[in-house]
C-alpha positions as CSV (number, residue, x, y, z in Angstrom):
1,X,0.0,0.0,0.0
2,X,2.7,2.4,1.1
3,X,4.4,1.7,-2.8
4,X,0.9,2.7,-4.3
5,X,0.7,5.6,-2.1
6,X,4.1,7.1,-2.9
7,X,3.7,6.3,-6.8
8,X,0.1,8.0,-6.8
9,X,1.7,11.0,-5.3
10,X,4.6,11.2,-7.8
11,X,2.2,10.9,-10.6
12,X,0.0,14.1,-8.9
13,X,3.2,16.1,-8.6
14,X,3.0,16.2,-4.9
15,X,5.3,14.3,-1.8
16,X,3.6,11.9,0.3
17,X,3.9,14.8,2.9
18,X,1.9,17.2,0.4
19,X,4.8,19.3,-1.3
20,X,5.1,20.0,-4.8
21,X,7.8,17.5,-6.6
22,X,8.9,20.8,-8.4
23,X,9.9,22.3,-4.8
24,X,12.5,19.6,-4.5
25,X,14.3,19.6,-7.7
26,X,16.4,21.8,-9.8
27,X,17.9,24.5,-7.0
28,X,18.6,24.8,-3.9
29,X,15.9,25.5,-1.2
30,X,17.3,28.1,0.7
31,X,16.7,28.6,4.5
32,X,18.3,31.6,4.5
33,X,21.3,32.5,4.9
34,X,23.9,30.2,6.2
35,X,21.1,27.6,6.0
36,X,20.2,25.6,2.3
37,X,19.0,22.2,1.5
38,X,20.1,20.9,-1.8
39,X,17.6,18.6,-3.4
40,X,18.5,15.1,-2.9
41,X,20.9,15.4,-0.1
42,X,20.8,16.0,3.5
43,X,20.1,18.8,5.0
44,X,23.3,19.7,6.9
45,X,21.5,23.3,8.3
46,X,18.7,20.7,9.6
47,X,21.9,18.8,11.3
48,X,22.8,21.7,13.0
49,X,19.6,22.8,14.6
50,X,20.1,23.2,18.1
51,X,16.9,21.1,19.7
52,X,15.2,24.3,21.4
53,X,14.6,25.6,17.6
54,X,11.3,25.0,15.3
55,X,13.2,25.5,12.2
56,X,16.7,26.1,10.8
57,X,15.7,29.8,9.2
58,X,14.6,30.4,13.3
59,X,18.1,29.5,14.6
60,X,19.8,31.9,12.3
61,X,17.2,34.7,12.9
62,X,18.4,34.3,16.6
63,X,22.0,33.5,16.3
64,X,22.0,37.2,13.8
65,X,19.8,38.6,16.1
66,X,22.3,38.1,19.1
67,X,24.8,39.1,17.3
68,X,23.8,42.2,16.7
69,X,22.5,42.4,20.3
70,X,25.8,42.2,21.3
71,X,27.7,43.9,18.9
72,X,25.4,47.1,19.9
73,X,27.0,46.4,23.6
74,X,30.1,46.5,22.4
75,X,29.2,50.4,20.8
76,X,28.4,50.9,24.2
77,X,31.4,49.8,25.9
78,X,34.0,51.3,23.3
79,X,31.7,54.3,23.0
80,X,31.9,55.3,27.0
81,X,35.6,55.2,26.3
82,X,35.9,57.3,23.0
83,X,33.5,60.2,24.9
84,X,35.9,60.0,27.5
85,X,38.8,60.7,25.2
86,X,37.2,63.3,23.5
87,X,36.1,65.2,26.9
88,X,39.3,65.0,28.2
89,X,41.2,65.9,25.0
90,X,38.8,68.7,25.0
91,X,39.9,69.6,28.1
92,X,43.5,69.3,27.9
93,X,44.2,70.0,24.6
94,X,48.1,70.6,24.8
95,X,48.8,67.9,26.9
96,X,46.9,65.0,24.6
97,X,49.0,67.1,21.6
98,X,52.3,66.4,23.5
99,X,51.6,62.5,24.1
100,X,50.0,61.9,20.8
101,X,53.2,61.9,19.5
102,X,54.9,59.5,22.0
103,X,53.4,56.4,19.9
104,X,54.2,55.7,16.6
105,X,52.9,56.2,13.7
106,X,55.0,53.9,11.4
107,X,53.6,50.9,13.8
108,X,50.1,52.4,13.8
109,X,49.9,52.5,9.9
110,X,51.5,49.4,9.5
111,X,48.5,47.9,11.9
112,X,45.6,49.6,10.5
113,X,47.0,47.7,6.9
114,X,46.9,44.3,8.5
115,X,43.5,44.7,10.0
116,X,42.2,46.3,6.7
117,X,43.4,43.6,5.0
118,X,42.4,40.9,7.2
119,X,38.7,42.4,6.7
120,X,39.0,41.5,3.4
121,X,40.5,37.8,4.1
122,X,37.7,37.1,6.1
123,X,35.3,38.6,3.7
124,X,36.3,36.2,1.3
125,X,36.3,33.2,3.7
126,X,32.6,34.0,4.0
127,X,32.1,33.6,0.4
128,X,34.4,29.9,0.6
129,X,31.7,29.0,2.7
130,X,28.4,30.1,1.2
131,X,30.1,28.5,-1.7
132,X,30.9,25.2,0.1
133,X,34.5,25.9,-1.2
134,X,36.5,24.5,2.0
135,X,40.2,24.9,0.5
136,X,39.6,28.6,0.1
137,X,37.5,28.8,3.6
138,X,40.3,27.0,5.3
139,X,43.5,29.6,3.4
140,X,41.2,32.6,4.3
141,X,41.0,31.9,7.7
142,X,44.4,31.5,8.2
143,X,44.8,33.9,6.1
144,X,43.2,36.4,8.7
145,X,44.4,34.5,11.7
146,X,48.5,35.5,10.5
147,X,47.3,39.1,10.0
148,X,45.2,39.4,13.6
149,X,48.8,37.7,15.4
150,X,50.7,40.7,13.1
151,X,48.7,43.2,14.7
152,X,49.2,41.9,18.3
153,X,52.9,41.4,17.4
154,X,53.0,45.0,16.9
155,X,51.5,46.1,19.5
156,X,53.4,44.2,22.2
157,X,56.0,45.9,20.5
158,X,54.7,49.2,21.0
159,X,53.6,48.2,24.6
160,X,57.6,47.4,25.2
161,X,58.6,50.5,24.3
162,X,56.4,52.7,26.5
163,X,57.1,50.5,29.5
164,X,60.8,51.3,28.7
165,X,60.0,55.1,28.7
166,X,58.1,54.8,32.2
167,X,54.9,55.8,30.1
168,X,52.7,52.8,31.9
169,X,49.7,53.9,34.1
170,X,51.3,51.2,36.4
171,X,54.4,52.6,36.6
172,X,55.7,54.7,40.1
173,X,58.2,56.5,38.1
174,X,55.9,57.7,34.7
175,X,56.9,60.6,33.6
176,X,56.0,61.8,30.2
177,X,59.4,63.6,28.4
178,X,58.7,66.2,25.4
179,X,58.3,64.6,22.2
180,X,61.5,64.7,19.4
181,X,60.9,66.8,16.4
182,X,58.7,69.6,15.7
183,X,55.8,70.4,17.7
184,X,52.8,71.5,15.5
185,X,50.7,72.7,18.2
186,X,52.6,76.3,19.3
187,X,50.3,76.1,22.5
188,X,52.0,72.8,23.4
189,X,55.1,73.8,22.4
190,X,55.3,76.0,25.2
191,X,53.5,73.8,28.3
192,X,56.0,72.9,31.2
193,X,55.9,69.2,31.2
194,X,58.0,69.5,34.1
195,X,54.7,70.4,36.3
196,X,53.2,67.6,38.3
197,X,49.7,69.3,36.5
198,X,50.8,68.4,32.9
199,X,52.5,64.8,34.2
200,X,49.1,64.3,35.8
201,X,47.2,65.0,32.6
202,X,49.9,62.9,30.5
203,X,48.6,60.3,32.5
204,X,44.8,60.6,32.1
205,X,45.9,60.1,28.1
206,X,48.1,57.5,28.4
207,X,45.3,55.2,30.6
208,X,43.0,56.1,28.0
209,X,45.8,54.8,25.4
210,X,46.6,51.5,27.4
211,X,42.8,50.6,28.3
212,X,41.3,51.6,24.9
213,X,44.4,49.6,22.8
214,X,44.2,47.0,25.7
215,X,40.6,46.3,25.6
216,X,40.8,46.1,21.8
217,X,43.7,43.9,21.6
218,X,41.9,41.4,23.9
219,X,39.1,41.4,21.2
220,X,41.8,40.7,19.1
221,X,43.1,37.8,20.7
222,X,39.3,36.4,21.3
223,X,39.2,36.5,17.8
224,X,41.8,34.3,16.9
225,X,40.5,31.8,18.9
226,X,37.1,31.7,17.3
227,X,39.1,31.7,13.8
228,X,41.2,28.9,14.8
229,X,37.8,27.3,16.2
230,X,36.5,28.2,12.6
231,X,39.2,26.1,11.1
232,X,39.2,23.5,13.1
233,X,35.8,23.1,12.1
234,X,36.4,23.5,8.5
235,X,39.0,20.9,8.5
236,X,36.3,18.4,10.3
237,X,34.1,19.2,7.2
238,X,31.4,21.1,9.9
239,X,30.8,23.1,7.2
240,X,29.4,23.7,4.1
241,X,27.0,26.0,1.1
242,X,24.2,24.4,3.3
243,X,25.6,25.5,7.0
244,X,27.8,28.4,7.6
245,X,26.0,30.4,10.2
246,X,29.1,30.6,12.6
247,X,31.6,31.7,10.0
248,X,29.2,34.1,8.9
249,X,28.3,35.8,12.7
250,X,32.5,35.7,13.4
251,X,32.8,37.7,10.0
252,X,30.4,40.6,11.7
253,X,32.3,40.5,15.0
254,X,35.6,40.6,12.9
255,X,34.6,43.5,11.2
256,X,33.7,45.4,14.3
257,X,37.1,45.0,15.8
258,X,38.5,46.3,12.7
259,X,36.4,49.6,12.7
260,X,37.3,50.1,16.3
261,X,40.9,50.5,15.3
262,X,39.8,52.3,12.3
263,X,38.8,54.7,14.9
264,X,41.7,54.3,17.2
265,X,44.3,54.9,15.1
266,X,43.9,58.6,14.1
267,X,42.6,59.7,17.7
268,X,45.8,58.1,19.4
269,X,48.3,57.8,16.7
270,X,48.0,61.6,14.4
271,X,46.2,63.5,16.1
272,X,48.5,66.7,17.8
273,X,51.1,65.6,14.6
274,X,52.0,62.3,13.6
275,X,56.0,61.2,14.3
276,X,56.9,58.5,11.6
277,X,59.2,56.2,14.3
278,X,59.8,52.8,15.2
């Protein structure tokens, strides 16, 4: 009976479930994105449902959904700390011109190209895996994993330096010298840096430096291991054109690191006159 059933329903057009044989040929059925069933094969995106979701298109709503949730705390976060800068900038604005110039620029530049870059590496890792193309998925993100450790290479490098110069908010003996070259800003040019008043203000920029950089280079580094989670992944052929959901949500939080040093870079690095140093 069940033979009769299913070839009477083939003959109509229809599945034994009701569905339109036409539905489940020629192209993909999409459950949006990061979730597609190719006709005659298994539903990896139906694999991946966690068990406290209807349907595969409701997971991704609320995995995109969170992200974004939590993306829009991270504005928050990063956002109390770039008012803070600019109120305080505004407030000493001679003093912020005389330590902008203690980091360097060369470094800076040279980070802002690896992060850039890297935006574009995992870009194109998200298109490997909507296209189910795992080679390129897996060189893309390690691709962007080599660029993320150059920019935390960098840094540590930067962070070295300062330590050297006593120019640590943990340090007993900070004292912030006068920067070498030409001073652009003639009202700095002529503050006494010698003044416990100016080496207090030097350090109200340079915690603001070390816990704005520092907080970002942690996002960083939680980064890299969700990319090297990513790749593990990959190479375990989790993923594919008809699941890709987690590649896709680390893309967005990959790209909001890199426009928080987008932002960084000038407020820290060239603002008050760049110095082109190493």
């Amino acid at each position: 009976m069940a033979d009769t059933h299913a070839a009477q329903a083939a003959a109509s057009g229809t599945t034994t479930t009701g569905t339109p044989t036409s539905a489940m040929s020629g192209s993909d059925t999409h459950f949006g994105a990061g979730y597609a069933v190719s006709a005659g094969s298994t539903a990896h995106g139906a694999h991946a449902r966690a068990h406290q979701f209807d349907t595969p298109q409701q997971q991704y709503a609320a995995s995109n959904l969170g992200m974004w949730i939590f993306l829009a705390t991270e504005v928050m976060t990063f956002g109390g700390f770039f008012l803070a800068y600019i109120v305080y900038r505004a407030l000493y604005p001679e003093t912020f011109a005389l330590a902008s110039p203690h980091q360097s620029a060369t470094w800076g530049t040279i980070n802002t190209f690896a992060l850039i870059l890297s935006s574009l590496t995992m870009a194109l890792a998200v298109h490997a895996a909507q296209t189910g193309n795992r080679r390129r998925l897996t060189m893309f993100l390690g691709f962007t994993i080599a660029l993320a450790c150059v920019f935390l290479v960098v840094k540590s490098i930067e962070y070295t330096t300062h330590i050297e110069e006593n120019l640590w908010i943990g340090s007993q003996n900070f004292h912030m010298e006068r920067p070498a070259g030409e001073i652009v800003d003639p009202e700095a040019a002529r503050v006494d840096l010698d003044s416990t008043v100016q080496q207090g203000r030097a350090k109200i920029f340079f915690f603001l430096y070390w816990t704005m950089t520092g907080l970002h280079g942690f996002h960083v580094l939680i980064g890299i291991v969700l990319l090297s989670a990513l790749l593990i992944n990959n190479l375990r052929k989790v993923y594919s054109e008809n699941y890709y959901t987690p590649v896709e949500m680390t893309g967005l939080y990959w790209h909001f690191v890199d426009l928080v040093w987008i932002f960084l870079f000038p407020l820290l690095y060239l603002l008050g006159g760049a110095h082109w140093h190493i």
